[in-house]
mmCIF file of the N, C-alpha and C atoms, coordinates in Angstrom:
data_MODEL
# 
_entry.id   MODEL 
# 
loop_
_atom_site.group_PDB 
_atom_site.id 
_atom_site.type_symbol 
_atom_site.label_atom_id 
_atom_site.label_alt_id 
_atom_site.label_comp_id 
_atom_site.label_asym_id 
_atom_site.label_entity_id 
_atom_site.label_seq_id 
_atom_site.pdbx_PDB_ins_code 
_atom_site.Cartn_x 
_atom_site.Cartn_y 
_atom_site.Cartn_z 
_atom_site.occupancy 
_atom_site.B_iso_or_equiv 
_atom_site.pdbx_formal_charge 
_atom_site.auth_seq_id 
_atom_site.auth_comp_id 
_atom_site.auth_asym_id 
_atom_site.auth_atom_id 
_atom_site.pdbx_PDB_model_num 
ATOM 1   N N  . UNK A 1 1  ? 0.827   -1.172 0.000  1.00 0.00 ? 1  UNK A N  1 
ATOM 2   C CA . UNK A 1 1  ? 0.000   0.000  0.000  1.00 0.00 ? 1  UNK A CA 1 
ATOM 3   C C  . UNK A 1 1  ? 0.877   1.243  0.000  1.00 0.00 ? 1  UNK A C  1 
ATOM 4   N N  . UNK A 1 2  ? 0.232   1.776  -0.326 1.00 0.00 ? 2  UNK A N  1 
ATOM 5   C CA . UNK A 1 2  ? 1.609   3.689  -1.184 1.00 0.00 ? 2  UNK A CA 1 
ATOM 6   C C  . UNK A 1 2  ? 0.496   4.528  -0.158 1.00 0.00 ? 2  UNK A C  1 
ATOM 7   N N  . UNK A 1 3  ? 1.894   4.989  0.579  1.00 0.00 ? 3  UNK A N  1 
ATOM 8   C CA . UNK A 1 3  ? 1.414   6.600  1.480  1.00 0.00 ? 3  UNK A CA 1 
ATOM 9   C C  . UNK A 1 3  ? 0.801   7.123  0.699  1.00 0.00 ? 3  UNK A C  1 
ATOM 10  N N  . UNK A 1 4  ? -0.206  8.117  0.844  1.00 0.00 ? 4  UNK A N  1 
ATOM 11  C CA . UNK A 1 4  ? -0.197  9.187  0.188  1.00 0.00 ? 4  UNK A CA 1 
ATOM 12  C C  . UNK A 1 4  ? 0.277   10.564 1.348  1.00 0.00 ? 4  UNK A C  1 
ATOM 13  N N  . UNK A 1 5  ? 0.490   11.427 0.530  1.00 0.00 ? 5  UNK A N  1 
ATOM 14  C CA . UNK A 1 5  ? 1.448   12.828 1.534  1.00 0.00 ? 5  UNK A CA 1 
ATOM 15  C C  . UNK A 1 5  ? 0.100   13.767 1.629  1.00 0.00 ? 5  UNK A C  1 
ATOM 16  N N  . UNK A 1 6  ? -0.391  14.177 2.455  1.00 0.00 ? 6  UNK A N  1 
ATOM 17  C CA . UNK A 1 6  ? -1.473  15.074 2.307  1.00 0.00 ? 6  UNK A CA 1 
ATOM 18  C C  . UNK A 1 6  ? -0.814  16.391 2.454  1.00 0.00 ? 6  UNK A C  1 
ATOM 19  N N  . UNK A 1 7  ? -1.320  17.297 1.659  1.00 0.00 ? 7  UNK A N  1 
ATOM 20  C CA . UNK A 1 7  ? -0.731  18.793 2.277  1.00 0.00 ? 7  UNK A CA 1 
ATOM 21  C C  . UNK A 1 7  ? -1.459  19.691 4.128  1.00 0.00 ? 7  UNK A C  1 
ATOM 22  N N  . UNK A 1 8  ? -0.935  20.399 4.034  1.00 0.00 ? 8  UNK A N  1 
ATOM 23  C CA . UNK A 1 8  ? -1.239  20.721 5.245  1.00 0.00 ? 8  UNK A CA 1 
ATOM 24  C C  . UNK A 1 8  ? -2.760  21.778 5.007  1.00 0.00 ? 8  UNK A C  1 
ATOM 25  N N  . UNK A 1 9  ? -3.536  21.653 5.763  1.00 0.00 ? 9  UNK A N  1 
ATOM 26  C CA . UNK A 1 9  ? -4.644  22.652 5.266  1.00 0.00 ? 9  UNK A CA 1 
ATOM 27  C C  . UNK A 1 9  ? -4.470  24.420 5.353  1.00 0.00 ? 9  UNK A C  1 
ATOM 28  N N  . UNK A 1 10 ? -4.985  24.725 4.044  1.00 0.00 ? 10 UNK A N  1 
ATOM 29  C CA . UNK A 1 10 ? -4.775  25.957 4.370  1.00 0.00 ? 10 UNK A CA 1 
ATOM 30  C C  . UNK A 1 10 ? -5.303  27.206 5.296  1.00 0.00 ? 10 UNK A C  1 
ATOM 31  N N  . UNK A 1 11 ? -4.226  27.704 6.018  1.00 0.00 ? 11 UNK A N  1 
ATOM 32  C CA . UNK A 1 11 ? -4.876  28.718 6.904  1.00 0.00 ? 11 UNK A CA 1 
ATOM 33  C C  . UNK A 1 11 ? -6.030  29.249 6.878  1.00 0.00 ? 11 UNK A C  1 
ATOM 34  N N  . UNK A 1 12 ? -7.444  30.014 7.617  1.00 0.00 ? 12 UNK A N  1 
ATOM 35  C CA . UNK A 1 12 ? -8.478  30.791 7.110  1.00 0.00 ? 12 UNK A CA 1 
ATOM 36  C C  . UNK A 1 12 ? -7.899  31.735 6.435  1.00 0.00 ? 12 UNK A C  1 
ATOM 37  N N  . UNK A 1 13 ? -8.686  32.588 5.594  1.00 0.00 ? 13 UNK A N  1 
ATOM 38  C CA . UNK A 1 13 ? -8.101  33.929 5.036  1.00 0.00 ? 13 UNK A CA 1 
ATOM 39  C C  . UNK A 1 13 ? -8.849  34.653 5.813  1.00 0.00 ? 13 UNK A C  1 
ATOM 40  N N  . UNK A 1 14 ? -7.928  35.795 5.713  1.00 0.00 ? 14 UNK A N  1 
ATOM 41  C CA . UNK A 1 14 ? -8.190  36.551 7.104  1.00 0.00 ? 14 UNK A CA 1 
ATOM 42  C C  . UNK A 1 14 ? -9.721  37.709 6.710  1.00 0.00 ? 14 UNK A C  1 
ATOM 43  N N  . UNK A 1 15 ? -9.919  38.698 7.899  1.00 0.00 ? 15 UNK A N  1 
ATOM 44  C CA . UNK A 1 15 ? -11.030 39.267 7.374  1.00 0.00 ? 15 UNK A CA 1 
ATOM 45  C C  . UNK A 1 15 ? -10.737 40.634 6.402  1.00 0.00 ? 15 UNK A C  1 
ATOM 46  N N  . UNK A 1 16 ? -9.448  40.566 6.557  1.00 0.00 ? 16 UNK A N  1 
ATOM 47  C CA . UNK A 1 16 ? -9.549  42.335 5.512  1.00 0.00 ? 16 UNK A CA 1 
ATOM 48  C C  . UNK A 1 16 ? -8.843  41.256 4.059  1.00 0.00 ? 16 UNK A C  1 
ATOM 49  N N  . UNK A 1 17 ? -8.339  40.253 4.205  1.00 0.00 ? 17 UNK A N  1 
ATOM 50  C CA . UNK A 1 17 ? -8.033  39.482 2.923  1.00 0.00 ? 17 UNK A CA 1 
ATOM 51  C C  . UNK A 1 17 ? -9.702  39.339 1.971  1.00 0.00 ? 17 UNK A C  1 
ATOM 52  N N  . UNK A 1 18 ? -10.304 38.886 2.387  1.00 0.00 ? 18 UNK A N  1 
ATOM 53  C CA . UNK A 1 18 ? -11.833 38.479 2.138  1.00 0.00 ? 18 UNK A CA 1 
ATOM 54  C C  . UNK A 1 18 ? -12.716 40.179 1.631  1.00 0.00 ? 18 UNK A C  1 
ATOM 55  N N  . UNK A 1 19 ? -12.780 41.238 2.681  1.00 0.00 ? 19 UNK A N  1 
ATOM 56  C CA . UNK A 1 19 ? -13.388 42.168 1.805  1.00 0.00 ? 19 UNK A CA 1 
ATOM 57  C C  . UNK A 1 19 ? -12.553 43.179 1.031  1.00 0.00 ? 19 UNK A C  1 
ATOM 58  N N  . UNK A 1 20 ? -13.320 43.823 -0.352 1.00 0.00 ? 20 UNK A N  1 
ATOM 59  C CA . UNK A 1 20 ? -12.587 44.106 -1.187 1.00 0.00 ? 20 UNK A CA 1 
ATOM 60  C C  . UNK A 1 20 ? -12.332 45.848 -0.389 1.00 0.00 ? 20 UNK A C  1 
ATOM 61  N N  . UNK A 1 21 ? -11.298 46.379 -1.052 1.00 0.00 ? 21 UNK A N  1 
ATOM 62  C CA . UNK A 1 21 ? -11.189 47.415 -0.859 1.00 0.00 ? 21 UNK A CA 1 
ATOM 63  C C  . UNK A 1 21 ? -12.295 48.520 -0.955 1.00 0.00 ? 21 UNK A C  1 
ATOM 64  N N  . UNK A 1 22 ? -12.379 49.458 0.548  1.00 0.00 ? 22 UNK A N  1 
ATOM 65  C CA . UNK A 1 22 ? -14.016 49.836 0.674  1.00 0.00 ? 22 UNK A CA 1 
ATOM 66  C C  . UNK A 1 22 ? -13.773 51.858 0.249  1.00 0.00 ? 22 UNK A C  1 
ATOM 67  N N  . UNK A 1 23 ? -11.949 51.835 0.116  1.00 0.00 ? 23 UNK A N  1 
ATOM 68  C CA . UNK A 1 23 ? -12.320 53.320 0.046  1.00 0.00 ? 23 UNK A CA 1 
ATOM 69  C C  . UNK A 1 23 ? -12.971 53.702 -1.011 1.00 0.00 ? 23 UNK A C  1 
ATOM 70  N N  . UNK A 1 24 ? -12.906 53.461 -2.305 1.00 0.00 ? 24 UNK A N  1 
ATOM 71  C CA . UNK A 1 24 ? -14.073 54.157 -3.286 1.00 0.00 ? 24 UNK A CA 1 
ATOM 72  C C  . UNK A 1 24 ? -15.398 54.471 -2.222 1.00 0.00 ? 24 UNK A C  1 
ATOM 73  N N  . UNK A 1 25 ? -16.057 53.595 -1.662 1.00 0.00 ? 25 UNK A N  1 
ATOM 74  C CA . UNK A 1 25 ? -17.117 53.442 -1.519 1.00 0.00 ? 25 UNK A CA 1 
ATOM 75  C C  . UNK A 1 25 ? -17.116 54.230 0.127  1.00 0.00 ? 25 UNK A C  1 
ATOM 76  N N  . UNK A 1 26 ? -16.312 54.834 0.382  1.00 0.00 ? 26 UNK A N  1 
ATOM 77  C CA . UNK A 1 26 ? -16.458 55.894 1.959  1.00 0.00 ? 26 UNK A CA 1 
ATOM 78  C C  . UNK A 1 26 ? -16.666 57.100 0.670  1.00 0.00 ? 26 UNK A C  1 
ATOM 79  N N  . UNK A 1 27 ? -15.850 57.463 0.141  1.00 0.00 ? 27 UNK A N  1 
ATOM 80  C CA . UNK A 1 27 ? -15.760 58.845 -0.589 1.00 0.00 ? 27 UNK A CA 1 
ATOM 81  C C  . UNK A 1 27 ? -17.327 58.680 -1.334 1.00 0.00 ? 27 UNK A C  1 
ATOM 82  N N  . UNK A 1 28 ? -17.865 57.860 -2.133 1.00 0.00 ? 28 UNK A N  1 
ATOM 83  C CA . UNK A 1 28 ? -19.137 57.693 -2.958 1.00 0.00 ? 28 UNK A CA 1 
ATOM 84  C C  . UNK A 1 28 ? -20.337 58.224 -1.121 1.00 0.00 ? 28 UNK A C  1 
ATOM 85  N N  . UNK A 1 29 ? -20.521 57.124 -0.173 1.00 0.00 ? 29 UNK A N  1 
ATOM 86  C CA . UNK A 1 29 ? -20.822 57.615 1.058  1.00 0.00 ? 29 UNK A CA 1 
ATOM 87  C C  . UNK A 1 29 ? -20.903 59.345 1.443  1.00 0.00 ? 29 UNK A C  1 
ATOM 88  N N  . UNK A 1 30 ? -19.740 60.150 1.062  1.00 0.00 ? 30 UNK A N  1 
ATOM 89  C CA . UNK A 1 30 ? -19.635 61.175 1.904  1.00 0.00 ? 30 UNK A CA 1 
ATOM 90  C C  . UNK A 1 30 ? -20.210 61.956 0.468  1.00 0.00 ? 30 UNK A C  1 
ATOM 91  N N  . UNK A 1 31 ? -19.785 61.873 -0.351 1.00 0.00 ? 31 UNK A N  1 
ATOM 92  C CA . UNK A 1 31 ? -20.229 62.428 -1.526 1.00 0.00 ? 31 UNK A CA 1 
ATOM 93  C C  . UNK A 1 31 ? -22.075 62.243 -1.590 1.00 0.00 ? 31 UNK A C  1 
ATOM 94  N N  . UNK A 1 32 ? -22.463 61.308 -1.332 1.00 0.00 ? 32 UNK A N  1 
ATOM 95  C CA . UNK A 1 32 ? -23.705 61.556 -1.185 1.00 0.00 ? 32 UNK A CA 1 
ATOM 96  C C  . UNK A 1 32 ? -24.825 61.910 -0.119 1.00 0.00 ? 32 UNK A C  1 
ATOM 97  N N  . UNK A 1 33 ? -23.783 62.280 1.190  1.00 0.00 ? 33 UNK A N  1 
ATOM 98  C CA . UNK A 1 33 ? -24.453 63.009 2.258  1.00 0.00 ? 33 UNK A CA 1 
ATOM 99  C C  . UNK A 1 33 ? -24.292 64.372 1.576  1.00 0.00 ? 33 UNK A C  1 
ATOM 100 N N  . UNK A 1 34 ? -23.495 65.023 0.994  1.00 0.00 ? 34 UNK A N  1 
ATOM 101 C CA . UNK A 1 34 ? -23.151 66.188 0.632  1.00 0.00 ? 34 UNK A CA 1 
ATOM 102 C C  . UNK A 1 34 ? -24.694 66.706 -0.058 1.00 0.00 ? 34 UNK A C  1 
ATOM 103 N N  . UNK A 1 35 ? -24.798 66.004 -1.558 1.00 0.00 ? 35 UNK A N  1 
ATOM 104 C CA . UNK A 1 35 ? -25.906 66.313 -1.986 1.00 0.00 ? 35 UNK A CA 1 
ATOM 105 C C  . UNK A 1 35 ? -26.990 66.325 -1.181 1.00 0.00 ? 35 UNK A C  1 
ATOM 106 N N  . UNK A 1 36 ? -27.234 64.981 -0.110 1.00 0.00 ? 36 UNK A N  1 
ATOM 107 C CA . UNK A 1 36 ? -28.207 65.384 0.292  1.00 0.00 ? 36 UNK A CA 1 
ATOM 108 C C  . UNK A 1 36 ? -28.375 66.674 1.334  1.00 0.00 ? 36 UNK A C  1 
ATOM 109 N N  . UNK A 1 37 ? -27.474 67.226 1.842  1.00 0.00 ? 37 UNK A N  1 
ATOM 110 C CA . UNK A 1 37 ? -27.318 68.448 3.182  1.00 0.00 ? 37 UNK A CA 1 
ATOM 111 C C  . UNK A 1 37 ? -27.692 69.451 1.595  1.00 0.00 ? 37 UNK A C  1 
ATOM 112 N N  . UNK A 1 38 ? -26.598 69.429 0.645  1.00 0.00 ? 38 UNK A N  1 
ATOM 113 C CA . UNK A 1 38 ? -27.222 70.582 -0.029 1.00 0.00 ? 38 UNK A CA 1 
ATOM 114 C C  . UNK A 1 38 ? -29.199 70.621 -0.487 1.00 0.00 ? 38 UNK A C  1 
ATOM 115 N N  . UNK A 1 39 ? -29.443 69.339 -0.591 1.00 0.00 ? 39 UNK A N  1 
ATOM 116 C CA . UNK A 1 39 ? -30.857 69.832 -1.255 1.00 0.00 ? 39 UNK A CA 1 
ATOM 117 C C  . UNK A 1 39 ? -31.599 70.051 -0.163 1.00 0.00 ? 39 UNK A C  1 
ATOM 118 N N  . UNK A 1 40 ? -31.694 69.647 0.833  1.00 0.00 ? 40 UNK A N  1 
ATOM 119 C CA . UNK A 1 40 ? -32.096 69.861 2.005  1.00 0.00 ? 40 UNK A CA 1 
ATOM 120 C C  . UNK A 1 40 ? -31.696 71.421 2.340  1.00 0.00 ? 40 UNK A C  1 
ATOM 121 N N  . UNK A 1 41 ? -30.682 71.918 2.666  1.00 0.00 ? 41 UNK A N  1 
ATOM 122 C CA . UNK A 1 41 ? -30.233 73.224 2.863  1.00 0.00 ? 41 UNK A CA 1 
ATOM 123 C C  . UNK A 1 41 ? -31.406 74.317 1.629  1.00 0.00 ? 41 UNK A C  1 
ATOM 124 N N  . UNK A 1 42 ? -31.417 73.775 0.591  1.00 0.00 ? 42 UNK A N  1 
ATOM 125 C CA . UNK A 1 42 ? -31.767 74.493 -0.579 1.00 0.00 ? 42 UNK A CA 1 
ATOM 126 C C  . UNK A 1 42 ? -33.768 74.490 -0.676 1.00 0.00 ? 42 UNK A C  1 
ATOM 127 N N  . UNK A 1 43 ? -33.843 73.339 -0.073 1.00 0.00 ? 43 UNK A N  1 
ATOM 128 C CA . UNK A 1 43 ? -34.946 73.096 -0.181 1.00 0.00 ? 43 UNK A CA 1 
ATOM 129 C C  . UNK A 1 43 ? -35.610 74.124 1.244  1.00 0.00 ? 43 UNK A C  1 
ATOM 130 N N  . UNK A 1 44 ? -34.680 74.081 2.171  1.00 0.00 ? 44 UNK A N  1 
ATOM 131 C CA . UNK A 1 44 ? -35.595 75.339 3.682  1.00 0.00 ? 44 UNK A CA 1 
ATOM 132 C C  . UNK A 1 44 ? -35.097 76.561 3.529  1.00 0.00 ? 44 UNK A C  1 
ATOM 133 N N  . UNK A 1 45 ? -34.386 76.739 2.200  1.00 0.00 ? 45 UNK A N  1 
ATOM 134 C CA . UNK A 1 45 ? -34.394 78.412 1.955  1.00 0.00 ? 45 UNK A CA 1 
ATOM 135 C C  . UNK A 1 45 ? -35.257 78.967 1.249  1.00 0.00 ? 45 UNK A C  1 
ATOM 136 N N  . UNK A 1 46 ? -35.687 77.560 0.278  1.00 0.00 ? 46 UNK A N  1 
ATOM 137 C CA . UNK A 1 46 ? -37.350 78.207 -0.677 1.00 0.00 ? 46 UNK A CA 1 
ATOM 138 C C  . UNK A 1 46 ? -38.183 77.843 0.214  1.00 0.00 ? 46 UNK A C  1 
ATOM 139 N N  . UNK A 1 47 ? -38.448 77.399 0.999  1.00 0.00 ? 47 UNK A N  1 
ATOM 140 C CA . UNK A 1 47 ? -39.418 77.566 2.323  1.00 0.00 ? 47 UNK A CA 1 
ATOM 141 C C  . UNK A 1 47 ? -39.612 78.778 3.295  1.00 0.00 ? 47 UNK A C  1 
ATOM 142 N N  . UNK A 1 48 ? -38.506 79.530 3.254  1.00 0.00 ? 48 UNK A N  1 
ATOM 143 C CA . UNK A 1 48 ? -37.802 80.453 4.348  1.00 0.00 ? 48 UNK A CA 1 
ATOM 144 C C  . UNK A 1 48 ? -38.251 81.484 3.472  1.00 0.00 ? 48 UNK A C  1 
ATOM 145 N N  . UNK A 1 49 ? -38.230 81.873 2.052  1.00 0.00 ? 49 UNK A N  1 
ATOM 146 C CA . UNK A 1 49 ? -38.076 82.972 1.201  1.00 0.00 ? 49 UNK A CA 1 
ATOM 147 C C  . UNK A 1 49 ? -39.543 83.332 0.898  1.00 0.00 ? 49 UNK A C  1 
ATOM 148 N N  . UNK A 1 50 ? -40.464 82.276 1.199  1.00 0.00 ? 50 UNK A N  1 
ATOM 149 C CA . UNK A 1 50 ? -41.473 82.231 0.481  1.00 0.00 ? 50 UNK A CA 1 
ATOM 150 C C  . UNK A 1 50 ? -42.770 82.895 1.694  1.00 0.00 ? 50 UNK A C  1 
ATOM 151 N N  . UNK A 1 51 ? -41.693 83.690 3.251  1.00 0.00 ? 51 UNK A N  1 
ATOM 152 C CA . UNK A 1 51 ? -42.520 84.126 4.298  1.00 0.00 ? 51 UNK A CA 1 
ATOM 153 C C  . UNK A 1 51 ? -43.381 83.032 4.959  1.00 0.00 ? 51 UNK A C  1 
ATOM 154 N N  . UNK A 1 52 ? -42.334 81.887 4.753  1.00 0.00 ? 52 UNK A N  1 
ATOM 155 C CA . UNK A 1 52 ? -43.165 80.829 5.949  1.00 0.00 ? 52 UNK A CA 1 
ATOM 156 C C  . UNK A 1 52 ? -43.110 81.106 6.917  1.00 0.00 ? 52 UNK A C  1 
ATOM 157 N N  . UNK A 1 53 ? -41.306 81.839 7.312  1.00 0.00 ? 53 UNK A N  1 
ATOM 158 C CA . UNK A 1 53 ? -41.047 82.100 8.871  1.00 0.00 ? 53 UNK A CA 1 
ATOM 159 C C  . UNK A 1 53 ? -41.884 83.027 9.512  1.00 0.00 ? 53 UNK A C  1 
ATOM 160 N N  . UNK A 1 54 ? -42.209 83.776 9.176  1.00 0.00 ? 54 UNK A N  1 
ATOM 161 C CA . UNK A 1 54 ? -43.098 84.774 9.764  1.00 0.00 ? 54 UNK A CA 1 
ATOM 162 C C  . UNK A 1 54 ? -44.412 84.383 10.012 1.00 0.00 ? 54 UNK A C  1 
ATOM 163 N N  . UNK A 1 55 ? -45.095 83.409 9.108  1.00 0.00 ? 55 UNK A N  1 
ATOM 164 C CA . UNK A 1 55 ? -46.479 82.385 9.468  1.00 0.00 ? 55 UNK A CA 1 
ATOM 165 C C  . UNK A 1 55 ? -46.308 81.993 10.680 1.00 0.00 ? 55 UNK A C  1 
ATOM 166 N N  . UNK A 1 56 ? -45.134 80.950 9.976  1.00 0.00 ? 56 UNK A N  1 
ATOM 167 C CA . UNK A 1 56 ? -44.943 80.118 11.423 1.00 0.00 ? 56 UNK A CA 1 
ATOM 168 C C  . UNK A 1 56 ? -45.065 80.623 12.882 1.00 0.00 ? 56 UNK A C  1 
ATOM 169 N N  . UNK A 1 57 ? -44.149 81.921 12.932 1.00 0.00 ? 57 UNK A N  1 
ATOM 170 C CA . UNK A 1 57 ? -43.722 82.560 14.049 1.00 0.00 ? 57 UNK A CA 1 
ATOM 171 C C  . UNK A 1 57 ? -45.238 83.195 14.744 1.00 0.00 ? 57 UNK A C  1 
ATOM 172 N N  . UNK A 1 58 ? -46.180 83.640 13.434 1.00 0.00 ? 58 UNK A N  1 
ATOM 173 C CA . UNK A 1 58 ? -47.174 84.108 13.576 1.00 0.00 ? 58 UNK A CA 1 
ATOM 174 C C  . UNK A 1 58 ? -48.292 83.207 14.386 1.00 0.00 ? 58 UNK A C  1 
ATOM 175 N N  . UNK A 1 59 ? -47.953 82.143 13.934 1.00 0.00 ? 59 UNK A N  1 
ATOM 176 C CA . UNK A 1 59 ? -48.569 80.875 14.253 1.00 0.00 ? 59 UNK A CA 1 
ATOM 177 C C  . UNK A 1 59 ? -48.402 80.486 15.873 1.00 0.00 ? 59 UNK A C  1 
ATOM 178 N N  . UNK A 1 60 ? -46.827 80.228 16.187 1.00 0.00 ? 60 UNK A N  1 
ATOM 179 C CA . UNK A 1 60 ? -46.723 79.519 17.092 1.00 0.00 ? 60 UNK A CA 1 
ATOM 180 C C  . UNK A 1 60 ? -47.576 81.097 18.189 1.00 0.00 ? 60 UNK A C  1 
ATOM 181 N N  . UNK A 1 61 ? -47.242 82.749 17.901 1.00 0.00 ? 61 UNK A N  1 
ATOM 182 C CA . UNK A 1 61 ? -47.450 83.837 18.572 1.00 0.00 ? 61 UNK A CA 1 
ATOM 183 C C  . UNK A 1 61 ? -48.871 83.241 19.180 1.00 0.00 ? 61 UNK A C  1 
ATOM 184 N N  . UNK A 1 62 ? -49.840 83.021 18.275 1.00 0.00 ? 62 UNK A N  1 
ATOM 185 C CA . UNK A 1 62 ? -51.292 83.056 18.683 1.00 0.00 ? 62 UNK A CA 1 
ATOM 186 C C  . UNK A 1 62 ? -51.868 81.830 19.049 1.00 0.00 ? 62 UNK A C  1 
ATOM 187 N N  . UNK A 1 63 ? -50.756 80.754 19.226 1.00 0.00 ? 63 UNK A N  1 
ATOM 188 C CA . UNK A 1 63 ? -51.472 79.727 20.220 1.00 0.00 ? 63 UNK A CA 1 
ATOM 189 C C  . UNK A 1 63 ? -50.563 80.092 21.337 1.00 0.00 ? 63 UNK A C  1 
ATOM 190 N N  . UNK A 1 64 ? -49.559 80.486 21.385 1.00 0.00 ? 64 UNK A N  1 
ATOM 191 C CA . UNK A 1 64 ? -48.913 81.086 23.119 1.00 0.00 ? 64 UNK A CA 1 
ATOM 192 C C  . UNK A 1 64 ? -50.137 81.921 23.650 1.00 0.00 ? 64 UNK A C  1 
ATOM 193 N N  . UNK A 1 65 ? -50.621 82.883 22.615 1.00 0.00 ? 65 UNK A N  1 
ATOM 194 C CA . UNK A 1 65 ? -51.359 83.923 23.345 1.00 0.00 ? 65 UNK A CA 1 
ATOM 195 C C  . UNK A 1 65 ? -53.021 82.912 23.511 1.00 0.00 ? 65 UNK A C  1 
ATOM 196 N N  . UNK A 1 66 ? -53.119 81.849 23.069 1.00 0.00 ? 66 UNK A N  1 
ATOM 197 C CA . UNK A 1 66 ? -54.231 81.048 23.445 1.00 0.00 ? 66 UNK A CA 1 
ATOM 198 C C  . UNK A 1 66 ? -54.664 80.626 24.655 1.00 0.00 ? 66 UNK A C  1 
ATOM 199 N N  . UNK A 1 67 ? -52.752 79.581 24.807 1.00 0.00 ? 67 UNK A N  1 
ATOM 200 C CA . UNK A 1 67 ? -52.944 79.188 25.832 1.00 0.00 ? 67 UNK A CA 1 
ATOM 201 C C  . UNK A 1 67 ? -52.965 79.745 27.717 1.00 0.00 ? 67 UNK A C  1 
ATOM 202 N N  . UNK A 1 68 ? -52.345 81.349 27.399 1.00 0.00 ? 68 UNK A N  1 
ATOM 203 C CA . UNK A 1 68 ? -52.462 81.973 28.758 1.00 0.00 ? 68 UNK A CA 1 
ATOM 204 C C  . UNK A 1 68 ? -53.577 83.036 28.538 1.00 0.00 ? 68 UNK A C  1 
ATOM 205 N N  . UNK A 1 69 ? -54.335 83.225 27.569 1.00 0.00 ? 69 UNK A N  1 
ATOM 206 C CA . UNK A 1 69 ? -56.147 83.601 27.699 1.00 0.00 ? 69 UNK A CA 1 
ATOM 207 C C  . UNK A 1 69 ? -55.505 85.139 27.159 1.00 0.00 ? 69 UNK A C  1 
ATOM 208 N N  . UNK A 1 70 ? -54.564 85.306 26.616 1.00 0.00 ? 70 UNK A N  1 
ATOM 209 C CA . UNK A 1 70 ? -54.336 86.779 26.289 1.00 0.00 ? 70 UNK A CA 1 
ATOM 210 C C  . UNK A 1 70 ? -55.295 86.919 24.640 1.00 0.00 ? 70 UNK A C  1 
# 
């Protein structure tokens, strides 16, 4: 009967061997918080321009003055 030689098993591969390289995908990440802060930013200045703040303010004025009977 003939040995056979087995090889030795191979090590696990480790965990940064296994995932692929993630920086593209931090910069794509930050790049698309950006857009969103800008449309957001852009979007409560045509809210702001359009004399909401002063509604609003007008608004919250006359339920303060509701709730203490003025």
């Amino acid at each position: 009967m003939s040995r056979r030689h087995h090889l030795p098993a191979r090590p696990p591969a480790t965990l940064a061997a296994r995932v692929p390289d993630e920086d593209g995908s931090l910069v794509t990440e930050y790049g698309l918080l950006a857009v969103l802060g800008a449309t957001i930013t852009g979007l409560a200045i045509k809210w702001a321009s359009g004399g909401a703040i002063w509604e609003l303010l007008g608004a919250v004025l006359t339920k303060a003055k509701a709730i203490v009977g003025a």
